[in-house]
N, C-alpha and C positions, 0 to 999 in steps of 0.2 A: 441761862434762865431755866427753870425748874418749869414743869408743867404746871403746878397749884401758879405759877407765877403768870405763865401765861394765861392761863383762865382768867385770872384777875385785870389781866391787862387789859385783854378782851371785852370782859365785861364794861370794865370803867369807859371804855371807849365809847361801846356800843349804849351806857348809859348815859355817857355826855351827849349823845346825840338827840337827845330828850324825845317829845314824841314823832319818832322817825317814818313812821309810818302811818299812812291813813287811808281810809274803804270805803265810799259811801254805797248806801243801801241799792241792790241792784232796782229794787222795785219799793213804791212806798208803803209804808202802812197800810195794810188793807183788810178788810171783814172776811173773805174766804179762808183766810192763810191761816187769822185769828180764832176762826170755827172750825177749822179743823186740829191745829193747835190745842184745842177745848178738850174736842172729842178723843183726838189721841188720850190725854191727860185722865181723861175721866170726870170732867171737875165742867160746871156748869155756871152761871153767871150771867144775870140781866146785862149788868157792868158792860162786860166785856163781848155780848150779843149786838151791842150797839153803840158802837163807836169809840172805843178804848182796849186795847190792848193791855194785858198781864202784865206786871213787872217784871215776870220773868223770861218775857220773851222777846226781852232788851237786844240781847245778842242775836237772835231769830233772823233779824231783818238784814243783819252783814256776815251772819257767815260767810267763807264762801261757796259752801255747797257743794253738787259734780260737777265737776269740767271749770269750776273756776280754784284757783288756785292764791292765797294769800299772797300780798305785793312782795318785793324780793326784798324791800329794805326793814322786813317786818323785823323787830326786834326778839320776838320768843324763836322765830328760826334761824336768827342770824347766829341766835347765842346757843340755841341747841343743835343746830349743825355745826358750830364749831367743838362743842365738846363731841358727840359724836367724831368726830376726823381726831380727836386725842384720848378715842376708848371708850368712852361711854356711849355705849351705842343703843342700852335700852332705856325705854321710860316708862314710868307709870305718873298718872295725875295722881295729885293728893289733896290740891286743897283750892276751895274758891270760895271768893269775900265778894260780894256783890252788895250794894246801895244805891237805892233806886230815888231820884229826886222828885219824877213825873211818870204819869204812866203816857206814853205814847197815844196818840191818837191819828184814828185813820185819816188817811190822806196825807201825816208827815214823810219827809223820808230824810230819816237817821242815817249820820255817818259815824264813824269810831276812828278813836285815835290809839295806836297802843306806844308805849315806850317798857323798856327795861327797868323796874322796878330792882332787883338785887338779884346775885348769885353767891348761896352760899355755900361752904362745904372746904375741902371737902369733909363726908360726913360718913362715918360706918351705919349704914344700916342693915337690916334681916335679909334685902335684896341684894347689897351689895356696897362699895365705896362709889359716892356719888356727890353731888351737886343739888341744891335746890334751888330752881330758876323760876321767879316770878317775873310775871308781865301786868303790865297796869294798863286797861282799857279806858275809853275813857269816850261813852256817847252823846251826842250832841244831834239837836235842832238848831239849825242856826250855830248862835255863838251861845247857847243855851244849854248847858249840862243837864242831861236827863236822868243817866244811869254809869256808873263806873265797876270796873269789878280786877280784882286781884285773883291771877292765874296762876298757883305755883305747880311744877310739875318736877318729881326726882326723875334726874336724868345720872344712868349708872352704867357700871363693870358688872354683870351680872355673876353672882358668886358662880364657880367652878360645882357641876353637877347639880346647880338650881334649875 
């Protein structure tokens, strides 16, 4: 079996596993996190002074932050630690699709689901020969979709003297 072969198998594997992993929020929805959030940004809002959360601070609430650590059966590292262990050992993000259904409101507390969306490649790029691995999130209240979002990141062989 050829490398390009096992990537593939890999992947299809880790894609049949649909969404393999899941986070909930360590702490819920809250005004503090939200105003400071704000103020970092520079960007101000009645809205969001009083009881509603940004759409884009969907992922905010599940990162995992310091000292925590993504679940093990997460899907973007299950598929980017395997190529990393067959060469490709650097990454750069490139691309994120995010759709927002709801805007959160204080006192929820959101979980996320991720699965393995596609890996494609391999592909010549300016950085190197690589892989493009997208992951598909997918937030929830309840059994209530709030917000999803499409994670692609190239993961590569970094060209010689790059």
């Amino acid at each position: 079996m050829t490398a390009h072969e096992r990537i593939v198998a890999e992947a299809e594997r880790i894609k049949a596993l649909g969404e393999a992993s899941e986070s909930v929020a360590p702490y819920p929805v809250n005004q503090p996190t939200i105003g400071a959030w704000l103020d970092a940004m520079g960007y101000d809002s009645e809205r969001f002074r009083h009881g509603e959360a940004p759409p884009s601070m969907a992922q905010v609430w599940t990162m995992p932050g310091l000292g925590r650590k993504r679940p093990p059966e997460d899907p973007l590292t299950r598929m980017t630690e395997f190529l990393t262990d067959a060469g490709y050992t650097a990454v750069l993000g490139t691309n994120c699709e995010q759709t927002y259904e709801r805007y959160l409101r204080v006192g929820e507390h959101p979980r996320v689901t991720s699965a393995l969306d596609s890996v494609v490649g391999p592909k010549q790029t300016a950085m190197g020969e690589g892989y493009f691995v997208t992951s598909r999130n997918t937030w929830y209240v309840g059994d209530e979709v709030v917000a999803t979002m499409l994670f692609r990141v190239l993961k590569f062989i970094p060209r010689a003297g790059g």
